[in-house]
TIPA-740632 format. One record per atom (N, C-alpha, C, CB): residue in one letter; y, x, z. Coordinates in steps of 0.2 Angstrom, whole numbers, plus 5000, padded with zeros to 4 digits. Glycine has a CB too. Example, Ala and Ser with C-alpha at 12.3 -4.5 7.8 and 13.67 -1.06 7.14 Angstrom:
BEGIN
a497250665039
a497850625039
a498450665039
a497850575045
s498950645035
s499550685036
s500050645039
s499750705029
//
This chain:
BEGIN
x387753634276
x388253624271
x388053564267
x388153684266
x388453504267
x388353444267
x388953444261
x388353394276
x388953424254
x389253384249
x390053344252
x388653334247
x390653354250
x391153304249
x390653224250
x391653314240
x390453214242
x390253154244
x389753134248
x390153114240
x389253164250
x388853154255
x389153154262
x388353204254
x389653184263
x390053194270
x390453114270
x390753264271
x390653094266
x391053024265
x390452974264
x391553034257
x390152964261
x389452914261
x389252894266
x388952924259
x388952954269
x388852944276
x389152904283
x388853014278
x389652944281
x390152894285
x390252834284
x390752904286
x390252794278
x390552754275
x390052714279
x390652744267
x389452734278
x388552674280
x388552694287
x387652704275
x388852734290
x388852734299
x389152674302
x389352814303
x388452634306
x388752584309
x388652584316
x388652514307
x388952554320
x389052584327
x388752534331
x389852594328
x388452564335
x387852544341
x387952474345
x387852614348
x387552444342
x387652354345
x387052354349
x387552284337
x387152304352
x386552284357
x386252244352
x386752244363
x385352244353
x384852234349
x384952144350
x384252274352
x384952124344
x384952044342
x384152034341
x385652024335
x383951974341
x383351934342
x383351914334
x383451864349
x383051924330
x383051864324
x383751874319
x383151794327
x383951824316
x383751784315
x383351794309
x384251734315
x382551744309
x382251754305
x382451774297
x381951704306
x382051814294
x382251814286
x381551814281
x382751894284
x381151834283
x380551844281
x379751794284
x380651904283
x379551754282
x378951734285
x378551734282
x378951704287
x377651784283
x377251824280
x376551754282
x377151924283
x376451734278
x375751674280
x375251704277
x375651594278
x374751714280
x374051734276
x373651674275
x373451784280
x373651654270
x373151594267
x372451614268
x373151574259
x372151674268
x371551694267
x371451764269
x371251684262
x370951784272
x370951854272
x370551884266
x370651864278
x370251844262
x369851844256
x370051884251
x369851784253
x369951944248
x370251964242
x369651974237
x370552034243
x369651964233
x369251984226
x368952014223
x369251984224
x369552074225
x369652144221
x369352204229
x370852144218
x369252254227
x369152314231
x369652374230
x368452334230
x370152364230
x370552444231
x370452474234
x371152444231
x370452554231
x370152584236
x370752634244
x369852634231
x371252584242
x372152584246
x372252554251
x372752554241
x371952504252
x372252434254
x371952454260
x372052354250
x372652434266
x372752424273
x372252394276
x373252414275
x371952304272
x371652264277
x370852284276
x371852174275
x370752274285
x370152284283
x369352214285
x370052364286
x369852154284
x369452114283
x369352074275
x369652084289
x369452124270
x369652074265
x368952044263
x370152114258
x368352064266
x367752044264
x367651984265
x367352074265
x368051944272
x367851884273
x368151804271
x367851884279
x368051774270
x368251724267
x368351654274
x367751714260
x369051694278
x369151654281
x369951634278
x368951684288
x370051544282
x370551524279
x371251494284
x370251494275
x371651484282
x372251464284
x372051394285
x372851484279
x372051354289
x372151284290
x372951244291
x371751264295
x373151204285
x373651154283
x373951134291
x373351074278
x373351144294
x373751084300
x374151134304
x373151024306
x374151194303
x374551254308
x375351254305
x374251344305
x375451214301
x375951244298
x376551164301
x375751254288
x376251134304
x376851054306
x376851124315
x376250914308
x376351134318
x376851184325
x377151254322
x376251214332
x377051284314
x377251354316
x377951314314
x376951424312
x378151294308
x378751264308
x379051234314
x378751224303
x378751194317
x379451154323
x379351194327
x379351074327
x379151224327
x379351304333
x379751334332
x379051354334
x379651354326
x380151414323
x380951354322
x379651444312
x380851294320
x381651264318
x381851264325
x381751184313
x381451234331
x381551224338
x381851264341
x381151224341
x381551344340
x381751404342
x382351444341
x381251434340
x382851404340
x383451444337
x383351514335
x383951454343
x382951524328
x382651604324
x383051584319
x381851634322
x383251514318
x383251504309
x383951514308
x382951424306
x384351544303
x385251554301
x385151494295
x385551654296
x385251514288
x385551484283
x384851484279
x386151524280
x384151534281
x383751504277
x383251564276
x384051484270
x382651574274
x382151614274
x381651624268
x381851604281
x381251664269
x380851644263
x380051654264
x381151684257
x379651604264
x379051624265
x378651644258
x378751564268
x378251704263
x377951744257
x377151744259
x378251834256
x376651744255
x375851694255
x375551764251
x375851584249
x375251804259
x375051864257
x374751894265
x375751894254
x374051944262
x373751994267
x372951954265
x374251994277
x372751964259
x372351944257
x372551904249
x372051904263
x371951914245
x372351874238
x372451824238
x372251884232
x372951784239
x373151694239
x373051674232
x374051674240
x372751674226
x372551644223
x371851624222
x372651664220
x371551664229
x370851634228
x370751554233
x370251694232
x371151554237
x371351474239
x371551424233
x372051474243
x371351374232
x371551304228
x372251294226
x371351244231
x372551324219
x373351244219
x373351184223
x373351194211
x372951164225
x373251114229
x373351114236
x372751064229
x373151184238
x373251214244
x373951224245
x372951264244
x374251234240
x375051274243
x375351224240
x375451364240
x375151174235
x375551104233
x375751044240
x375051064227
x375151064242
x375151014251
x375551064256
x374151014256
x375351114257
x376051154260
x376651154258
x375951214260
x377151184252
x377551164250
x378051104252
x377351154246
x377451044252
x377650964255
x377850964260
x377250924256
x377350984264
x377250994271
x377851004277
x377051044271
x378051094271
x378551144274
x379251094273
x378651234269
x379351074268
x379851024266
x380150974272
x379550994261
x379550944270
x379450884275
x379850894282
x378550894276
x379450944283
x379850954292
x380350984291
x379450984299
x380551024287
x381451054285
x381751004285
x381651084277
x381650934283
x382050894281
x382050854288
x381950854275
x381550844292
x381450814299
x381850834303
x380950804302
x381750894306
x382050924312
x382950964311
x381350994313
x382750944303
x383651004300
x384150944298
x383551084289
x384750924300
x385350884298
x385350904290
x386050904301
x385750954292
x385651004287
x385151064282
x385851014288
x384451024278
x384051064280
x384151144278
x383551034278
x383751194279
x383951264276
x383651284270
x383851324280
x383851324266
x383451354261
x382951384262
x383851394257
x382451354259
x381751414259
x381451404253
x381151394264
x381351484251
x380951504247
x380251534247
x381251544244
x379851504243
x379251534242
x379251594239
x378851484239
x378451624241
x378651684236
x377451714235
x379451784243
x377351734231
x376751774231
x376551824229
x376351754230
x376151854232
x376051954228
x375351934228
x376152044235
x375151964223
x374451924219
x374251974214
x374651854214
x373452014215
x373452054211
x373352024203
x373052104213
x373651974202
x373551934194
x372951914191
x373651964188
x372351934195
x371651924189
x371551864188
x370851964191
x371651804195
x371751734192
x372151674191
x371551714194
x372751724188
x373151664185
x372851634178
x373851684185
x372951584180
x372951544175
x373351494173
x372451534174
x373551424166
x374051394166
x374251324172
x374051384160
x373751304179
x373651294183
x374151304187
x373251304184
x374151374188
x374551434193
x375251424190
x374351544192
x375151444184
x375951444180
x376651394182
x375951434172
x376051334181
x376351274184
x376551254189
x376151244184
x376251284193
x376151274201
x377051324203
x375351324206
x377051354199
x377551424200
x378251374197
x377351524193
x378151364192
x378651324190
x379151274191
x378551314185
x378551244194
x378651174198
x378951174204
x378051124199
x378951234209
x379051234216
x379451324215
x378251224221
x379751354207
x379951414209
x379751454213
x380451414209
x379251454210
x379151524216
x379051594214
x378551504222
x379151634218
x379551714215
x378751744216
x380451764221
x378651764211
x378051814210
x377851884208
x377651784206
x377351924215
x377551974213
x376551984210
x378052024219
x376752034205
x376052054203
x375852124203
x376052044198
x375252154206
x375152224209
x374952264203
x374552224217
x375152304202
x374852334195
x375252404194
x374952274188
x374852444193
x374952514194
x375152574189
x374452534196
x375252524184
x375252554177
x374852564171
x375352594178
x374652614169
x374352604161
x373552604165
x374552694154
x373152584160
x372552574164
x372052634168
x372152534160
x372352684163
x371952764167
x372152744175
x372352854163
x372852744175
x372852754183
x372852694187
x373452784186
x372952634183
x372652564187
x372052564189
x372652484183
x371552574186
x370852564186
x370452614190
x370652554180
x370852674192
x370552714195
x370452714203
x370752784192
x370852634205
x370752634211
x370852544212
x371352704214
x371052514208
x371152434209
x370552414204
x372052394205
x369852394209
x369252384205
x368952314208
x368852444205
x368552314204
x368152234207
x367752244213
x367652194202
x367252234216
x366652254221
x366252284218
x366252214225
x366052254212
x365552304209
x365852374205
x365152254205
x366452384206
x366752454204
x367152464197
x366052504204
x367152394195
x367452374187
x368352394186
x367152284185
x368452414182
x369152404183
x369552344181
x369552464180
x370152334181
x370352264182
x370952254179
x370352254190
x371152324174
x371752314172
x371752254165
x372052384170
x371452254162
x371552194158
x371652114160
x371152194154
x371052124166
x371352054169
x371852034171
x371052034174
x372252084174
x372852094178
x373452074171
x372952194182
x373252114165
x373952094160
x373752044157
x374252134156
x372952004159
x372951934154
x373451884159
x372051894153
x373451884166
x373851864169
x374751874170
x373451894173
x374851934166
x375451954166
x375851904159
x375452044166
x375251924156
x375451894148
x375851804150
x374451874143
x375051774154
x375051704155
x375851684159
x374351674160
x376151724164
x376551724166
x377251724159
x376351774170
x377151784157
x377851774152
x377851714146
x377951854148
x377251694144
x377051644140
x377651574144
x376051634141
x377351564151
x377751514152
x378551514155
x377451474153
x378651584153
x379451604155
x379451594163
x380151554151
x379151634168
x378951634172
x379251714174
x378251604173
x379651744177
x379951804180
x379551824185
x380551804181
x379351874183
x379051914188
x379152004192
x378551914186
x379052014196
x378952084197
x378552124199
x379252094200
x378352174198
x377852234199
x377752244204
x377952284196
x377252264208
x377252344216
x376952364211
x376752344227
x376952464210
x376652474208
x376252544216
x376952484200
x375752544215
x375552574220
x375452694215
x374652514222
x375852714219
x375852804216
x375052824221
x376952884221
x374852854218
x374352914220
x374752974219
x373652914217
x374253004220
x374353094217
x374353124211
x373853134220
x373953064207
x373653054199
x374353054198
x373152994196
x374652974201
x375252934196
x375753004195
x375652844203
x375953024200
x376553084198
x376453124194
x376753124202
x375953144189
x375953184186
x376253144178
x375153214186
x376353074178
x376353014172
x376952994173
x375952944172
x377653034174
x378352974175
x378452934168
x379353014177
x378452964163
x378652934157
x377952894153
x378952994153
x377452904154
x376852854154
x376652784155
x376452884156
x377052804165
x377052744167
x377952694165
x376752754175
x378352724164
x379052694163
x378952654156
x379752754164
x378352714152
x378552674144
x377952614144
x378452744135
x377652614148
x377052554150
x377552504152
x376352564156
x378052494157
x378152444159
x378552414155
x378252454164
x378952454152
x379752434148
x379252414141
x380452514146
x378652454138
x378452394133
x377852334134
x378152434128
x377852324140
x377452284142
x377752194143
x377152324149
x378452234145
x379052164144
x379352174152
x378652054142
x379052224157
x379052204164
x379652224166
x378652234168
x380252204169
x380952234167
x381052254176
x381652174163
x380452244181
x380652244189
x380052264192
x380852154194
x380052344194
x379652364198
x379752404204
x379452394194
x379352404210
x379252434214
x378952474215
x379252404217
x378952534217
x378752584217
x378352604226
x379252624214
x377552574229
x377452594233
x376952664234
x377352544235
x376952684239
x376652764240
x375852754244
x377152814245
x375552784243
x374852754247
x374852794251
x374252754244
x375052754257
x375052794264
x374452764267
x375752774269
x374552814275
x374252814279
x374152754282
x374352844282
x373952694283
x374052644287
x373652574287
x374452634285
x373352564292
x372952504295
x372152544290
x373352404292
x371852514287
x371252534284
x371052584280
x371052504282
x371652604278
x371752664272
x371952694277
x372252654266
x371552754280
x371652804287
x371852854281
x370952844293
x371752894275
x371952934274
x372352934266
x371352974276
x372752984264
x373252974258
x373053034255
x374152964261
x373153014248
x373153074242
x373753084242
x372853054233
x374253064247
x375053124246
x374953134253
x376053094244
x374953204255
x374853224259
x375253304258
x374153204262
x375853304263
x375953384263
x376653394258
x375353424259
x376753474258
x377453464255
x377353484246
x378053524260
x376753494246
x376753494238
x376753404235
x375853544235
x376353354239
x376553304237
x377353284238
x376153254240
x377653284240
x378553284241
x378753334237
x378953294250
x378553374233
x379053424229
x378653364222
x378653544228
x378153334221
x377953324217
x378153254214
x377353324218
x378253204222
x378553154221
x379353154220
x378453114227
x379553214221
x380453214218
x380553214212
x380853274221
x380153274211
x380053284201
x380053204197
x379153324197
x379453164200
x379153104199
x379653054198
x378753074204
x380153034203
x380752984202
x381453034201
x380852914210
x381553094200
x382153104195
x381853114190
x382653164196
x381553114187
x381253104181
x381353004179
x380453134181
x381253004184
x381052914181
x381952884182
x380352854188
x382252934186
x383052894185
x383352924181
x383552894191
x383152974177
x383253004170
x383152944165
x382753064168
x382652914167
x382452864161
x382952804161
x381652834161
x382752794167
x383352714167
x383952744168
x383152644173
x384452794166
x384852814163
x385052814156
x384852864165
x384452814153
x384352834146
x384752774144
x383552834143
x384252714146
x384252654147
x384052604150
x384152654145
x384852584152
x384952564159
x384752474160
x385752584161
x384552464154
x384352374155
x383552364153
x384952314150
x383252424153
x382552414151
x382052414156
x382352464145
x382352444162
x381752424169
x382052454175
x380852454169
x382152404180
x382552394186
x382052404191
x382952324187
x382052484195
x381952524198
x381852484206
x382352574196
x381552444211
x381852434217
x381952494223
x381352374219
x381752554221
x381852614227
x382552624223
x381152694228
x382752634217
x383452634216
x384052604218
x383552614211
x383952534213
x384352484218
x384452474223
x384352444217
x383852474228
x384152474237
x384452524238
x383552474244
x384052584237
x384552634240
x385252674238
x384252684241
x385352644230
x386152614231
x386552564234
x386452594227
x386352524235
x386552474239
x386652494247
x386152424237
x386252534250
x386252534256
x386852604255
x385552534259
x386952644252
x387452714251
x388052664250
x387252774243
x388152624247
x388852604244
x389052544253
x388752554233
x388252534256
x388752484261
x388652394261
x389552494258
x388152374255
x388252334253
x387552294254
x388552334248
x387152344257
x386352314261
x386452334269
x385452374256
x386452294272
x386252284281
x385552334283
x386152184283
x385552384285
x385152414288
x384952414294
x385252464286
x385452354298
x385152344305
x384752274306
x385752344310
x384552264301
x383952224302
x383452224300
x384052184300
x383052284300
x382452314299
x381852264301
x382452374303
x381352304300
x380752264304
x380652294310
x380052254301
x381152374314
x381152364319
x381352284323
x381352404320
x381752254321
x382152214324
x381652164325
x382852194319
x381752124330
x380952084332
x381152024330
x380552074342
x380851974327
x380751894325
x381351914318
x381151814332
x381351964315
x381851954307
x381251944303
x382452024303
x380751974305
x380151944300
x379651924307
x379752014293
x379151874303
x378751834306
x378151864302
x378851734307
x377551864305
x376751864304
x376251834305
x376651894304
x375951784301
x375651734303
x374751734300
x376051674301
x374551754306
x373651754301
x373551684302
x372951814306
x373051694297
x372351634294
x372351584303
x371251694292
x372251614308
x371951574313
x372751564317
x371251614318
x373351584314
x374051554317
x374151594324
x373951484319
x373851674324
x374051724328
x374751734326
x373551774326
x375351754328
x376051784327
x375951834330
x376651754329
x376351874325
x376651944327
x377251954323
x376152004326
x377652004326
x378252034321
x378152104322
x379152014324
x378752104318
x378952174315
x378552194308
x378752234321
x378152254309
x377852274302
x377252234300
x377752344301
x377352204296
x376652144295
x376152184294
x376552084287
x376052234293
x375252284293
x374952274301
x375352374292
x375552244305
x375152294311
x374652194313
x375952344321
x374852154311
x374452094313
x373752094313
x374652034309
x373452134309
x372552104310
x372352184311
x372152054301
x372752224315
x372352294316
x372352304324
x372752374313
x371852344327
x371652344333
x371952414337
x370952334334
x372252424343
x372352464345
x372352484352
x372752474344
x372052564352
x371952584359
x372452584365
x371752644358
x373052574363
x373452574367
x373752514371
x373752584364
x373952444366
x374152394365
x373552324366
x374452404358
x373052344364
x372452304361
x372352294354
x372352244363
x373052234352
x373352234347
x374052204347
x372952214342
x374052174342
x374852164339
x374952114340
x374952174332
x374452054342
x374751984343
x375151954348
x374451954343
x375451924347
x375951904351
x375951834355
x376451914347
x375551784353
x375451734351
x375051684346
x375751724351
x374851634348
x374751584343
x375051534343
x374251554343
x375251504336
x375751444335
x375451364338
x375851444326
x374751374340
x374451304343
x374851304353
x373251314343
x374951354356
x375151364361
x375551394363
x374751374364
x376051434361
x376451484362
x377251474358
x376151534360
x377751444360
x378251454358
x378651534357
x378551404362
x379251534353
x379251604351
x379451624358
x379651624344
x380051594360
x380351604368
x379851644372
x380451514371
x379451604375
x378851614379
x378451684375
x378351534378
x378351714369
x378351764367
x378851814367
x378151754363
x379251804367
x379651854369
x379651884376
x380251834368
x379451854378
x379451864388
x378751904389
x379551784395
x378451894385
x377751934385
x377851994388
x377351934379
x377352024394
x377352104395
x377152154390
x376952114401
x376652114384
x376552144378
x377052164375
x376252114375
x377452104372
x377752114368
x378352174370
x377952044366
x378752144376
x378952184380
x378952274379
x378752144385
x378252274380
x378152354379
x378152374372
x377352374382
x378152324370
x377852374361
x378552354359
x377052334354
x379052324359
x379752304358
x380052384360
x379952244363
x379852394367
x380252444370
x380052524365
x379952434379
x379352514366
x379252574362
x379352574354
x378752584363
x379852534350
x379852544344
x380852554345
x379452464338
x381052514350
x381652544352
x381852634352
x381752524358
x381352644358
x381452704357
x381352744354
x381352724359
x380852724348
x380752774344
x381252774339
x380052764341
x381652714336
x382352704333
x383052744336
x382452624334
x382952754342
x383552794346
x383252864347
x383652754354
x382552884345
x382252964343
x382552984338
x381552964342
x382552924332
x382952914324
x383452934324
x382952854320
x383752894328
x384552914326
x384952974331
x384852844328
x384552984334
x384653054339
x384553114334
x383953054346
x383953124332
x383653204327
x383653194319
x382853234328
x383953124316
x384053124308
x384653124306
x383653064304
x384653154302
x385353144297
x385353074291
x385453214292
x384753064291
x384853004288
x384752964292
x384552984282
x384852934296
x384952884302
x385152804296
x385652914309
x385952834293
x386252784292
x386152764285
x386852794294
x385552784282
x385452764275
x384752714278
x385352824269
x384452724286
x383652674286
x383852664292
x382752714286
x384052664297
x384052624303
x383452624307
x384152564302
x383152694307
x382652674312
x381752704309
x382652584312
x381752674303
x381052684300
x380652614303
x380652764302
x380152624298
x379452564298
x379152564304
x378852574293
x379052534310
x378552554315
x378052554313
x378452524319
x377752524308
x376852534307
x376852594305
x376552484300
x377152624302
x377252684299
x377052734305
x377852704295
x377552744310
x377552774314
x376952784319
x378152754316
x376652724319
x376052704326
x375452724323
x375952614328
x375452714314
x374752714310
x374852804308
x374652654302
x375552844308
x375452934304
x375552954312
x376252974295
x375952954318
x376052974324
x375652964331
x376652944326
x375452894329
x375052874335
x375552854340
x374552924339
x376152844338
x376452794346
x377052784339
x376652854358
x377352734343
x377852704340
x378652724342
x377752624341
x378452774350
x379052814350
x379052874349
x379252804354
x379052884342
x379152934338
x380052934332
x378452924334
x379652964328
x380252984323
x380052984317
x380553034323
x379953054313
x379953034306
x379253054303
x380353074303
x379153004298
x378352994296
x378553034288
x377952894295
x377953024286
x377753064277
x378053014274
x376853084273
x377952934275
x378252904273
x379052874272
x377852884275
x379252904280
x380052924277
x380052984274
x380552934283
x379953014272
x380153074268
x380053054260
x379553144270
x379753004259
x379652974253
x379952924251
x379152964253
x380052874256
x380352834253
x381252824257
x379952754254
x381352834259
x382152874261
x382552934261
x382252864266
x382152984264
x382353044263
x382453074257
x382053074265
x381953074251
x381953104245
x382553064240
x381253084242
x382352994240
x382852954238
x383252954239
x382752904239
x383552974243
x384352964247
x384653014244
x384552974255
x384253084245
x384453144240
x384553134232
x383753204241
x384053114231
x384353104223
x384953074222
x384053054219
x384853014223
x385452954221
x385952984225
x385352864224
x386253014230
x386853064232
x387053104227
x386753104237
x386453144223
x386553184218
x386653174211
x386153224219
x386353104211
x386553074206
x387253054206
x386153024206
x387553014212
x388252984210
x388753074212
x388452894218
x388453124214
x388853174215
x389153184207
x388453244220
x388453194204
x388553224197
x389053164191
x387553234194
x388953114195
x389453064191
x390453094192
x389152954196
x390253114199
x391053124199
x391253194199
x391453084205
x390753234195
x390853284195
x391053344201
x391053264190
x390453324207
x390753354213
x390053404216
x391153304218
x389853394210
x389053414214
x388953494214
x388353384210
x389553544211
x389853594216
x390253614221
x389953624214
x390353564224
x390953544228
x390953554237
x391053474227
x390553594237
x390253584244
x390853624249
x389353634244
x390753574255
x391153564262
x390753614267
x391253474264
x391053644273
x390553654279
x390553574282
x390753714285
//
């Protein structure tokens, strides 16, 4: 028994079976360092201890490959992340910047739009960074988990310290020089017991753009504090409670699991360009290894596969990677696990497939179907916000067979 407007929605976001397209890039993930600072006790990488680094001169082949490579449309955006990018020098991404530029304007008649972007857990910005941000706009995100009971019980230094003040001396320095930013904030099992603790932290903190990630299973973080269906009864309470709030009030903090998954109900977000989809996002480690699809899977090792790489940008064009028997296989098997999706879900047409990392790191093979992680971030979600816009048009007794 499926809802009037859930029967209609549905349909509206049913798009119909294309042959799989190549690209065109949208996303490009560089790791400046594998270095992090911080020790969460969450986090997928499990080389953040080393302080190895990105070298400048990778970036004149990964570019004239990539512009060579017919991947590029109207523009993309590079994002400087998988290890904290602020332990690298300002002058590092002021010479990159240049760089990227540089050969945009060489190889492009026309050149394309590229945006910078960085996720940073804040402890060292300072007015250096600000600058650096301002001067070259670039869209920053800051990782911070909310009030500090639950930041700190899991976003700590090595030596076990918590970290939330440094994180909002950083947030501060940010709004000081009118610099916009946005949140990930990471849920445990703790976080859901706090919807309105953490909503009234952010909305008085000044933070008006949060993302709400879940701490899954995946790459180094083998195991999750949501596990099971008491976490999913717990996590639903959690965000219809929190879309109660920004109902209250609707311009004091902008939800991102909200707004996408209105946007994808109404039609007006493209769901066939996932990261199943191969070359729409690029992943580039420290030594100029590539991989696509889900950036988690680039520095983790597997018994199946070996790993995840696909190439390096010193020797490998993407062309020439695509034809890989590697790639080939693990292409094939994230296909089918997308055509498993769309075979036994009913929400097929609100995700397109689901996350491969997801699927390889909670299933063990990529031709699979549905993880804890879809159940959390699509499946729940999709239920509300249906029940949400049902109750708007007063139909949410209205049920059809």
């Amino acid at each position: 028994m499926i809802s009037f407007v859930q029967k209609s929605i549905r349909q509206l976001v049913e798009r119909p079976s294309e042959q799989l397209e190549v690209g065109p890039v949208k996303l490009v993930v560089i790791q400046p360092t594998t270095f992090c600072n911080l020790d969460c006790d969450y986090c997928y990488l499990p080389d953040r201890h080393l302080k190895l680094k990105f070298s400048l001169d990778l970036l004149n082949p990964l570019f004239e490959k990539l512009f060579k490579g017919d991947l590029v449309d109207q523009g993309f955006t590079v994002v400087w992340h998988a290890g904290e990018p602020l332990t690298m020098p300002v002058e590092f991404y002021e010479e990159a910047f240049c760089r990227i530029e540089k050969i945009n304007t060489q190889l492009n008649a026309d050149p394309v739009k590229i945006r910078h972007g960085i996720q940073t857990n804040g402890t060292l910005i300072n007015d250096g960074w600000c600058d650096l941000f301002k001067r070259y706009h670039v869209n920053v995100g800051v990782s911070l988990d909310g009030p500090a009971f639950l930041h700190d019980a899991h976003r700590v230094t090595r030596k076990g310290l918590g970290t939330h003040s440094g994180v909002m001396r950083g947030v501060k320095l940010l709004q000081e020089n009118g610099i916009g930013l946005h949140v990930i904030a990471v849920l445990t099992s703790a976080s859901l017991d706090y919807p309105d603790e953490i909503f009234d932290f952010f909305v008085e903190s000044g933070i008006r753009h949060v993302g709400f990630n879940v701490d899954e299973e995946e790459g180094a973080n083998e195991t999750s504090s949501l596990e099971g269906d008491e976490a999913l009864a717990r996590y639903r309470a959690f965000m219809t409670r929190l879309l109660e709030l920004t109902k209250q009030n609707p311009e004091a903090l902008k939800i991102r699991e909200f707004e996408q998954t209105r946007s994808i109900i109404v039609g007006k977000a493209d769901i066939t360009k996932g990261q199943h989809v191969p070359f729409t996002m690029l992943n580039v480690s420290y030594s100029g290894d590539i991989s696509t699809f889900s950036p988690e899977l680039l520095s983790m090792k597997s018994s199946v596969y070996g790993d995840f790489v696909f190439g390096n940008v010193l020797q490998d064009s993407f062309e020439l990677i695509y034809k890989t028997q590697k790639f080939q296989q693990i292409n094939s098997d994230i296909q089918k696990g997308v055509e498993l999706c769309k075979s036994q879900c009913q929400y097929f047409s609100v995700c397109g497939g689901g996350a491969p990392s997801n699927k390889y790191f909670e299933n063990g093979s990529f031709n699979s179907a549905e993880t804890m992680y879809c159940k959390f971030s699509k499946q729940i979600l999709t239920d509300i916000i249906l029940h949400d816009l049902e109750q708007g048009l007063g139909l949410v007794n209205n049920f059809l067979d």
